[in-house]
C-alpha positions in Angstrom: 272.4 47.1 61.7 271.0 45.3 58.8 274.2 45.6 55.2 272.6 45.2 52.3 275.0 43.9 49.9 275.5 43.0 46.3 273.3 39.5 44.3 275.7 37.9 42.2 275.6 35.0 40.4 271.9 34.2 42.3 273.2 34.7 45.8 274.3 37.5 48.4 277.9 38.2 48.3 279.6 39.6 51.1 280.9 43.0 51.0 285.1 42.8 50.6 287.6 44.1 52.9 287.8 47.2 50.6 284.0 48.0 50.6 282.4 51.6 51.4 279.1 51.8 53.3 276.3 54.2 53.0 273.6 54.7 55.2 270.1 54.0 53.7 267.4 56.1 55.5 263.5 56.3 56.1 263.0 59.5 54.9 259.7 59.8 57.1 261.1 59.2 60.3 265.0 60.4 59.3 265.9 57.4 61.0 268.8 55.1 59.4 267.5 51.9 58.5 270.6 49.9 57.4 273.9 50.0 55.4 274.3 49.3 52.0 278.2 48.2 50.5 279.5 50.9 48.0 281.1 48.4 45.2 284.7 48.9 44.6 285.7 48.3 40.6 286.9 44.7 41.6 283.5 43.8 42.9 281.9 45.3 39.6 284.2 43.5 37.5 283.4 40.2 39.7 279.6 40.5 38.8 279.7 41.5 35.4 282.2 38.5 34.9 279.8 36.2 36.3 276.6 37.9 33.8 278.6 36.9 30.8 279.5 33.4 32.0 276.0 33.2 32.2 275.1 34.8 28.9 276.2 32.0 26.3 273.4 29.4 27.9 270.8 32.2 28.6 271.3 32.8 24.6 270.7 29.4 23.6 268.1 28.5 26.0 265.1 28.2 23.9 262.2 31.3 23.6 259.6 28.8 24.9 261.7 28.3 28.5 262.7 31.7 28.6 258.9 32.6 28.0 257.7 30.1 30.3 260.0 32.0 33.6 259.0 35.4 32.7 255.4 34.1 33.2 256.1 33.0 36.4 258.2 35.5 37.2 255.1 37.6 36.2 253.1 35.6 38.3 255.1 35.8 41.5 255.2 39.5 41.7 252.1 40.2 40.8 251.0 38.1 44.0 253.5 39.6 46.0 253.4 43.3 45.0 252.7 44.5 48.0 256.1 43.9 49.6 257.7 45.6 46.9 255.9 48.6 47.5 256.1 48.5 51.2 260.0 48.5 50.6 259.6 51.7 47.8 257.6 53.8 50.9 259.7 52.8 53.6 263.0 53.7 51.7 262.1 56.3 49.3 259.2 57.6 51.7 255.9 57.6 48.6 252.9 56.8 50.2 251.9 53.0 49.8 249.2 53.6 46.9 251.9 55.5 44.8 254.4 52.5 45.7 252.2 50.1 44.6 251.1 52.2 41.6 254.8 52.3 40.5 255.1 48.1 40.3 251.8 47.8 38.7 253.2 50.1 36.1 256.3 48.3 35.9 254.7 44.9 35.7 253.0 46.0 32.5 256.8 45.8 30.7 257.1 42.6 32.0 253.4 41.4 30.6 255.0 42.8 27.2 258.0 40.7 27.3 255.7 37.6 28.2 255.0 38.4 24.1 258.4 38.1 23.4 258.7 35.4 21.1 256.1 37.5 18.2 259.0 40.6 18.9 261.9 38.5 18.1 260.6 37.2 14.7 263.0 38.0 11.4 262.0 37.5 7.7 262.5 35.2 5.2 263.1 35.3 1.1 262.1 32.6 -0.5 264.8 32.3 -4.0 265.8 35.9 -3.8 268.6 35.1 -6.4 268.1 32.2 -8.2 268.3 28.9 -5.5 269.7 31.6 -2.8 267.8 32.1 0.0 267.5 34.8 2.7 266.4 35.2 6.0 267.3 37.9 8.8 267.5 37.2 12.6 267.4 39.1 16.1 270.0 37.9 18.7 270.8 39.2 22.4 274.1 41.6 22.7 275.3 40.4 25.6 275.6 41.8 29.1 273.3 44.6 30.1 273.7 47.1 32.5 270.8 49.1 34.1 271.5 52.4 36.2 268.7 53.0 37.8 267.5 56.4 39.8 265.8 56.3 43.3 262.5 58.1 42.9 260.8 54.9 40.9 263.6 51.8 42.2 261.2 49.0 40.8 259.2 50.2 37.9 262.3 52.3 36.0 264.6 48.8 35.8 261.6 47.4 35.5 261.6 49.7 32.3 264.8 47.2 30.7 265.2 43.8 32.0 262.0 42.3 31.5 262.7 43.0 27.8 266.8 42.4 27.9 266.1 39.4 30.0 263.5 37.5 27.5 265.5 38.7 24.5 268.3 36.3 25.7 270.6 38.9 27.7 271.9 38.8 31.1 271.6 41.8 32.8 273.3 44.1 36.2 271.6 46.4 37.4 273.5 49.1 39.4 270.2 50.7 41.7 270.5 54.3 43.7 272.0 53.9 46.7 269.3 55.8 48.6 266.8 53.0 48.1 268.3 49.5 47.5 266.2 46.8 48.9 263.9 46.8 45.6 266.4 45.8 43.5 267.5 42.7 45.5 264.0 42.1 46.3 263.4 41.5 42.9 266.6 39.2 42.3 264.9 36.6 44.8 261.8 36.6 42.9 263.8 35.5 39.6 265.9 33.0 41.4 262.1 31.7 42.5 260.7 32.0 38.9 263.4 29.6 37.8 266.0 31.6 35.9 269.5 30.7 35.9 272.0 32.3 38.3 274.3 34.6 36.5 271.7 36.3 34.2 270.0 39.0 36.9 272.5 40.3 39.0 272.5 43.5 41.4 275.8 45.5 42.5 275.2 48.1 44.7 277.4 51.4 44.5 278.0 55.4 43.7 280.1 56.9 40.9 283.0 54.0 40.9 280.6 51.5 40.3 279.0 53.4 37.3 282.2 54.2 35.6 283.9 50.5 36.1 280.2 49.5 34.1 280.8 52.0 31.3 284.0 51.1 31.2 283.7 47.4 31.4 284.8 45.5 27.9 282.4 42.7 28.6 279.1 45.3 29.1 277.5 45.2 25.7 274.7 48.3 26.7 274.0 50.8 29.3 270.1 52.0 30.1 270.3 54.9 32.4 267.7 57.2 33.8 268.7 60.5 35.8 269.6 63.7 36.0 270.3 65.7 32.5 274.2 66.0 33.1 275.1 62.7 34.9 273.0 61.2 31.4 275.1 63.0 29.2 278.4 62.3 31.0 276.8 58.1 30.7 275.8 58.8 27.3 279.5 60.5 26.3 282.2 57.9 28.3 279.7 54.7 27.5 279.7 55.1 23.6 283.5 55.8 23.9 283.8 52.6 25.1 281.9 50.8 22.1 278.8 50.7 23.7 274.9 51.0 23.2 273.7 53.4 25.6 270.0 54.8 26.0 270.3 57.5 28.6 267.1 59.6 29.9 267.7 62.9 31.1 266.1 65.4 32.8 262.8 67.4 32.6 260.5 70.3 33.1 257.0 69.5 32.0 254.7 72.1 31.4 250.4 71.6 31.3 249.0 73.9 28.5 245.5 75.3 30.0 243.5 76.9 27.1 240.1 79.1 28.4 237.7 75.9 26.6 239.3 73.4 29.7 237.0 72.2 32.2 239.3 74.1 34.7 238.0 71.5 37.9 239.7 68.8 35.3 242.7 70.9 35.2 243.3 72.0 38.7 242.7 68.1 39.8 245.5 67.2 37.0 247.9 69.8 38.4 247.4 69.1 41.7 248.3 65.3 41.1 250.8 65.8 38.6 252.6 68.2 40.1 252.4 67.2 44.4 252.4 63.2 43.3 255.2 62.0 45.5 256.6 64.7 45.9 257.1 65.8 42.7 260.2 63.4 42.3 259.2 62.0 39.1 260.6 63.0 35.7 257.3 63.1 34.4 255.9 65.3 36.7 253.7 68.8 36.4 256.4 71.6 37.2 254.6 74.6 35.1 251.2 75.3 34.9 250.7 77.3 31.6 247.7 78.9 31.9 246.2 81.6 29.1 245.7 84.7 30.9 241.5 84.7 30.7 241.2 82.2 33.1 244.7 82.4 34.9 242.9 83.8 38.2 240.3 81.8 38.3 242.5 78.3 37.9 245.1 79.6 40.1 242.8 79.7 42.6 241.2 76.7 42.1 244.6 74.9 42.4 245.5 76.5 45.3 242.1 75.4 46.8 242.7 72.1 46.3 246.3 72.1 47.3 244.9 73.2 51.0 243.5 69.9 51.3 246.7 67.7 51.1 247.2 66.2 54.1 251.5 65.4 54.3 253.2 62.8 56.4 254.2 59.3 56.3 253.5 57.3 53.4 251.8 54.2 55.5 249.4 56.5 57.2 247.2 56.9 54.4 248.4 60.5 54.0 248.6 62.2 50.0 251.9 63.3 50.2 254.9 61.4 51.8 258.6 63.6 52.5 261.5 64.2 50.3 264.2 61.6 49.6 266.9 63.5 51.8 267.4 66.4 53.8 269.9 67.5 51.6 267.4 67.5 48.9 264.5 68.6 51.0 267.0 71.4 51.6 267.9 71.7 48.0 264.3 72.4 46.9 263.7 74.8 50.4 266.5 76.8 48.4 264.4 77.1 45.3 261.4 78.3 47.2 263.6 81.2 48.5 264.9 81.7 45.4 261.4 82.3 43.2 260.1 84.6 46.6 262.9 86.3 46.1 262.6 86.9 42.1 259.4 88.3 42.7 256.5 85.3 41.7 253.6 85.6 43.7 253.9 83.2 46.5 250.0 81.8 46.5 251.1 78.6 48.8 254.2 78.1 51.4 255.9 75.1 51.5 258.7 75.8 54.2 256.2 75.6 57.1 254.9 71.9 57.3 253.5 70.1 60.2 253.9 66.3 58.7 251.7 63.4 59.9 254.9 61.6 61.1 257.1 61.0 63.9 260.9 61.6 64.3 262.4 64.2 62.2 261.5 62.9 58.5 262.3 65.4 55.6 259.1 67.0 54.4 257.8 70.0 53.2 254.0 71.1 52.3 253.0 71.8 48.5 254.3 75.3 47.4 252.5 77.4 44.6 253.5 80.0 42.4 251.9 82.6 40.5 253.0 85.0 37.7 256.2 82.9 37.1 258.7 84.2 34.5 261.1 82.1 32.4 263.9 83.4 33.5 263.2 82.5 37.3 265.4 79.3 38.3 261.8 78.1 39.9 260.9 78.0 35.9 264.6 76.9 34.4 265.7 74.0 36.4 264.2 70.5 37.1 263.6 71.6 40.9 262.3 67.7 41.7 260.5 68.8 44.5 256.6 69.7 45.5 257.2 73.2 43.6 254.1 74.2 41.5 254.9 77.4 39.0 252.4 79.2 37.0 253.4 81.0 33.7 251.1 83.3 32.0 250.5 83.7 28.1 248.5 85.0 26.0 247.0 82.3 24.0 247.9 78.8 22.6 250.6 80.2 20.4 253.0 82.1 23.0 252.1 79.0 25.0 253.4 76.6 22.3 256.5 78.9 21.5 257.3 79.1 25.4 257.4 75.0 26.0 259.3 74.5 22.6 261.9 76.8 23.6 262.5 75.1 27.0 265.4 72.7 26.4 263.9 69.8 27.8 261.1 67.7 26.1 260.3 65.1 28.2 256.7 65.1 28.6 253.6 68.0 28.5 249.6 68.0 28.3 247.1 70.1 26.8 244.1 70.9 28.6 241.5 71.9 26.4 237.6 70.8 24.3 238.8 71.6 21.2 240.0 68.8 19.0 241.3 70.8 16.3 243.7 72.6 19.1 244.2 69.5 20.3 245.6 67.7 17.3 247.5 71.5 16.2 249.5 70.8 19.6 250.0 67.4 19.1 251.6 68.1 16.1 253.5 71.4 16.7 254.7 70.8 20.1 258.8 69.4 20.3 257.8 67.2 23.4 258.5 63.1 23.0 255.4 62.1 25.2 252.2 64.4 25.1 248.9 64.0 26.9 245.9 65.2 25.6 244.0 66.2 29.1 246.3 63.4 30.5 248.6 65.0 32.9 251.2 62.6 33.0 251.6 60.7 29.6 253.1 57.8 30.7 252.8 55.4 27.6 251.5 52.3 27.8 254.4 49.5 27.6 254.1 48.6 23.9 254.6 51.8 23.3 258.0 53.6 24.1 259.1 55.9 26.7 261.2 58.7 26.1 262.0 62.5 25.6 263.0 65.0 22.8 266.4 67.0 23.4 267.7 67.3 26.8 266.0 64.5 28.0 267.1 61.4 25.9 270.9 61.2 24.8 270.8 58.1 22.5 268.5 57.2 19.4 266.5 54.6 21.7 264.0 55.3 24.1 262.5 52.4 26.8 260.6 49.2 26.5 258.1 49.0 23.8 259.3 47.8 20.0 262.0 50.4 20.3 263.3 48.0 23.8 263.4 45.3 21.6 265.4 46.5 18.9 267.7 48.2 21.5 268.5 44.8 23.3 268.9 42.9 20.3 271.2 43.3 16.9 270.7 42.0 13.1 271.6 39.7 11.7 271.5 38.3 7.6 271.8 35.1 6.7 272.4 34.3 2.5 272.0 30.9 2.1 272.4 28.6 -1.1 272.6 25.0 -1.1 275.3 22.7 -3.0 274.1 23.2 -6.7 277.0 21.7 -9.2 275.5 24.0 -12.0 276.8 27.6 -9.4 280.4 26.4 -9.6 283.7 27.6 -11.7 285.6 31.0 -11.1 283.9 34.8 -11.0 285.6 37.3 -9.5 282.7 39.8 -10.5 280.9 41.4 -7.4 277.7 39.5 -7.2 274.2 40.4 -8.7 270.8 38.9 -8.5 269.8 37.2 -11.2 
């Protein structure tokens, strides 16, 4: 069987004596694929080691060369994307279009960092005291470390080292052991690009790995995108240790449907947003908010739609691939029984699927809910799953007051053909990422990507402007050149003058 091991220092290293395995599995066929080595802290230790020998050159090599390799680095995948999203389906299990969807998103952040060299400008001051000068610089921290989740393993890194990587940092990234390949797919392409060994490496691993990287002296950041505890545990032990971190949590986005939405536009949004692989993204649809004038009339068209989807493995051209796991497919099976149980109308049944697959992959069909209360655990937690729910309200202000109180703010949408309610929720609504009939507000990468409360622990979110300041530090510089006339003794603080 095929081991899938660690990229350090810009070739494979063999697993030590005192490595773990774990099986990595097509979760369409439930058959294991390969093995992947489970670092021990002496093998994390070994590849961070060899990203900070690597860092001082990287640092000093000029923007122009550094520029000149993300371009071809740029170029390289985007000819050869489709590999990297045959690797996401096969080991994740989203069909091929959403695979290939995910690099095309993630390549964006690397066409932003190809525009590095404007980002990493400082200012200057001409005689700001009399013959002193001052001018203010952006340098790299050091060694980065990415932590990476499985349900996107090419666009979320892709997220952070395009941007650490041109701003003159060396990075590791640490990807879920459920879906390696991606990660060590992409290390080839930047040995091929040209960059220097030592400044993109790739340990594989589970908890031990993580906490020998937050605990490493010689990791300068952490970026980290997961679940809401496991970012606040990153968050809390990598900031005791002197770190940056930028940690994205959790999320349960809700879709505001006012009785003005074109209600086909808003059933085809929740549909996508809410069954798009499998509902394992952060950013995905989990609660329909719908005003209660036109509640029947969209649940139905949802559930209409929803019929439709045909489920099954992700190279067959079906709309819905499987679940990562079975423990997980399991997981969310639990959460169905759970909101049958609490009484929400059960408009569509997941637990009975007949997947467009063979062997025994780990699917289940789109599930609906109707008449979905807040204090259901279908509406509190992040379920991650193919688990629609649809809250009734009033109007636009119990359905503002309902999304604000939810602890997470991740990302929501207004559906609705009033601008004025449009720009009120923009305004009012406590959410970091909001789309206006856009289901899924993913922003564009020169913009940043991140949540309110529950869902970001740090002061940073990803890439954009924000990416740039988070990989970098400040740095003055008061300069004044030998003038006889500034000498003698004065112990007073100094003024401009």
């Amino acid at each position: 069987m095929q081991t899938i091991t660690h990229w350090i220092n810009g070739q494979y290293a063999e697993p030590g004596s005192d490595s773990r395995f774990g099986e990595v599995v097509n979760p369409a066929t439930g058959k294991t694929t390969a093995r992947v080595a489970l670092a021990p802290a002496s093998t994390v230790e070994a590849t961070v080691a060899a990203a900070a020998a690597a860092f001082p050159a990287w640092r000093d090599t000029s923007i122009a060369r550094r520029t000149q390799i993300m371009f071809a680095f740029r170029e390289l995948l985007n000819a050869r994307k489709g590999e990297l999203a045959a690797i996401i389906t096969e080991e994740h299990g989203k069909v091929l279009d959403d695979a290939l969807g995910e690099v095309s998103r993630g390549q964006e952040v690397v066409e932003f960092a190809c525009g590095i060299p404007h980002l990493l400008k400082g200012g200057f001051t001409e005689n700001a005291s009399t013959k002193v000068d001052v001018h203010s610089l952006r340098q790299p921290l050091g060694v980065a470390a990415i932590i990476s989740p499985f349900n996107f393993p090419a666009m979320v890194p892709m997220w952070f080292f395009p941007v650490a990587i041109a701003a003159g940092n060396t990075v590791v990234i640490k990807p879920s052991e459920k879906d390696p390949t991606a990660a060590n797919w992409l290390a080839e392409l930047w040995k091929e690009a040209g960059l220097p060994d030592g400044v993109f490496n790739v340990v594989h691993g589970d908890k031990e790995a993580v906490d020998a990287l937050l605990d490493s002296p010689e990791v300068a950041s952490v970026s980290f995108v997961g679940s809401t505890p496991i970012a606040q545990y990153v968050y809390q032990r990598g900031t005791a240790a002197g770190k940056r971190v930028q940690a994205l949590g959790g999320a349960k986005n809700h879709m505001l449907v006012l009785p003005d939405a074109d209600l086909d536009l808003a059933a085809d949004a929740a549909v996508n947003a809410g069954y798009g692989a499998a509902g394992e993204r952060c950013m995905a649809i989990s609660a329909v908010v719908a005003v209660d004038s036109i509640a029947d009339e969209l649940v139905a068209k949802i559930a209409e739609r929803t019929r439709t989807l045909r489920v099954g493995d992700g190279t067959r051209g079906c709309d819905m691939g499987p679940l990562v796991t079975a423990a997980h497919r399991d997981k969310v099976a639990g959460y169905i029984d759970a909101g049958e149980a609490a009484g929400a109308t059960m408009v569509l049944d997941g637990r009975q699927v007949t997947p467009d697959a063979e062997g025994d992959g780990f699917f289940l069909n789109p599930t609906l809910f109707d008449h979905v209360t807040p204090e259901m655990s279908i509406y509190t937690d992040e379920i991650f799953g193919p688990v629609l729910s649809v809250v009734r309200v009033a109007g636009y202000d119990e359905g503002v007051s309902l999304i604000n109180a939810n602890p997470y703010g991740n990302g929501t949408a207004i559906f609705t053909n009033d601008g004025g309610a449009a720009r009120r929720f923009e305004n009012e609504i406590q959410v970091g990422m909001v789309g206006i009939n856009v289901p899924i507000p993913v922003p564009m990468a020169y913009y940043s990507f991140g949540g309110w409360k529950n869902s970001l622990f740090g002061d940073t979110h990803a890439h954009g402007t924000e990416g740039v300041h988070f990989f970098t530090r400040g740095k003055v510089v008061t300069s004044r050149w030998l003038d006889p006339s500034h000498g003698g003794l004065n112990l007073g603080f100094p003024t401009n003058a």
